[in-house]
N, C-alpha and C positions, 0 to 999 in steps of 0.2 A: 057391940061395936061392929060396925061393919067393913065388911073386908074390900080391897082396892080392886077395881074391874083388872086392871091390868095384871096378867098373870106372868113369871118370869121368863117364858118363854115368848110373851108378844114384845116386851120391855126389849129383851136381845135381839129380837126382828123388829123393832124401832131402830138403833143403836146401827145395827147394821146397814142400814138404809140408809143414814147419815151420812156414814162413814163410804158409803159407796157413794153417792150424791157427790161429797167433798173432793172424792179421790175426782171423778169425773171432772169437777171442776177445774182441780188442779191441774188434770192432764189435757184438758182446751185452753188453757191458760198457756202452756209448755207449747201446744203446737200454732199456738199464735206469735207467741214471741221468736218463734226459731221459722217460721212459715217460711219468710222473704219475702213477703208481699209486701207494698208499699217499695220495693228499691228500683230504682232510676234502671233504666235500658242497659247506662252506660254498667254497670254489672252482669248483665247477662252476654256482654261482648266480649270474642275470643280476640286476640291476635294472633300473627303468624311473623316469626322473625327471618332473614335472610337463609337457614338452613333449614325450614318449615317445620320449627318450635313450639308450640303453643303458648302463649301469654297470657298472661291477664293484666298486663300493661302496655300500652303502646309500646315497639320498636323505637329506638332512640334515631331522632330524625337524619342525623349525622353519618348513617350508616346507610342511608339510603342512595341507592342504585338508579342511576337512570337508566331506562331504555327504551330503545327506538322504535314504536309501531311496528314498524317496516318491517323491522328483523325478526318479527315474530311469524311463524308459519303456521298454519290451521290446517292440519286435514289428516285426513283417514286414508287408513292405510290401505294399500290396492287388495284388492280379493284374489283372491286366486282361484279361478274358476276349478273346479274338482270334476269338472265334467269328463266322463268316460269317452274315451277316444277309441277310433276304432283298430288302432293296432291291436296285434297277436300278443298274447304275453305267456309266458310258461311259469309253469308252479309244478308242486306235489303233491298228489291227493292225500289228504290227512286223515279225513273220515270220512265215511262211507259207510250210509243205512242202506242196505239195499231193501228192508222189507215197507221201510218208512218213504224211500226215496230222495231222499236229501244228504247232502255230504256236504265237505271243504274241502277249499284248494286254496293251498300256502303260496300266493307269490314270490318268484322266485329274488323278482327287481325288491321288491317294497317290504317280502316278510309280512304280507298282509292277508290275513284269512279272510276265502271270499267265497259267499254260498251258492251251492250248485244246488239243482235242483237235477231229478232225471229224466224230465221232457228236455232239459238243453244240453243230453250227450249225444253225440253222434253214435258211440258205443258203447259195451259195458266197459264198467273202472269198477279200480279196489284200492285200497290204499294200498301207498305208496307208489302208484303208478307216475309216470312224468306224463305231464299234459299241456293241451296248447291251448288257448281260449281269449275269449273277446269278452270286456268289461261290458256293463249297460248298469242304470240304476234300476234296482227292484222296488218293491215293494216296502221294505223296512231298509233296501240299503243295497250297496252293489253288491251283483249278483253275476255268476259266471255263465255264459252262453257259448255255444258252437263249441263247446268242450270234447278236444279230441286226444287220443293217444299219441304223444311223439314214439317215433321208431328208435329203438334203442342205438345209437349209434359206435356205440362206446363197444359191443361184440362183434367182435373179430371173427370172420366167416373161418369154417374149421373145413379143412379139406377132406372127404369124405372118396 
């Protein structure tokens, strides 16, 4: 008698194959019918109701607003230039590299830290000094120039 070519090991990777073939099947079959393709425009369209809702049905016409061209206004808001101006301003030096050469100075109007470098002091500083100086844009940003020592006015000359 002769024995069958197919051994049970090729029979279960037959079997297999099928069964993977069918699942495939099945599951292009699923993402056809759920796709959406084939539906009309008017599906893909949002609405927006009077309190800017999102719909999927038009707005009920009855509730509709007129309004007048005219009264609508278009425009952009004014800039405001941030350009450095040349007054005086005081601050207090916050930090101070002296090996590096570079520090801040806290504005005293704005509360805004602003970099000094030490080519723009008139003399040495340390922190916490009071200082007078003139804004300019640097490099990455404003940046303190003519940076001087205010005189302390607040010590009362002591009779000697």
């Amino acid at each position: 008698m002769a024995r069958s070519k197919d051994s049970f090991n090729s029979k279960d990777r037959e079997k297999a194959k099928l069964k993977k073939r069918k699942d495939k099947e099945q599951k292009k079959e699923q993402r056809k019918a759920n796709s959406g393709k084939g539906k009309g425009l008017e599906s893909m369209f949002a609405y927006v109701d009077a309190f800017g809702n999102l719909l999927s049905s038009p707005p009920d016409p009855g509730q509709k607003q007129d309004v007048n061209p005219e009264d609508i206004i278009i425009s952009i808001a004014r800039k405001v230039d941030s350009e450095p101006d040349d007054q005086r301003h005081t601050g207090t030096v916050t930090f101070f590299n002296e090996s590096k050469g570079y520090g801040f100075i806290k504005n005293d109007l704005t509360n805004q830290s602003i970099f000094v470098h030490v080519n723009n002091l008139e003399g040495p500083v340390k922190e916490q000094d009071k200082v007078s100086f003139c804004i300019e844009n640097g490099y990455k940003g404003l940046t303190a120039v003519d940076v001087r020592i205010v005189p302390d006015t607040d010590r009362k000359s002591t009779p000697e």
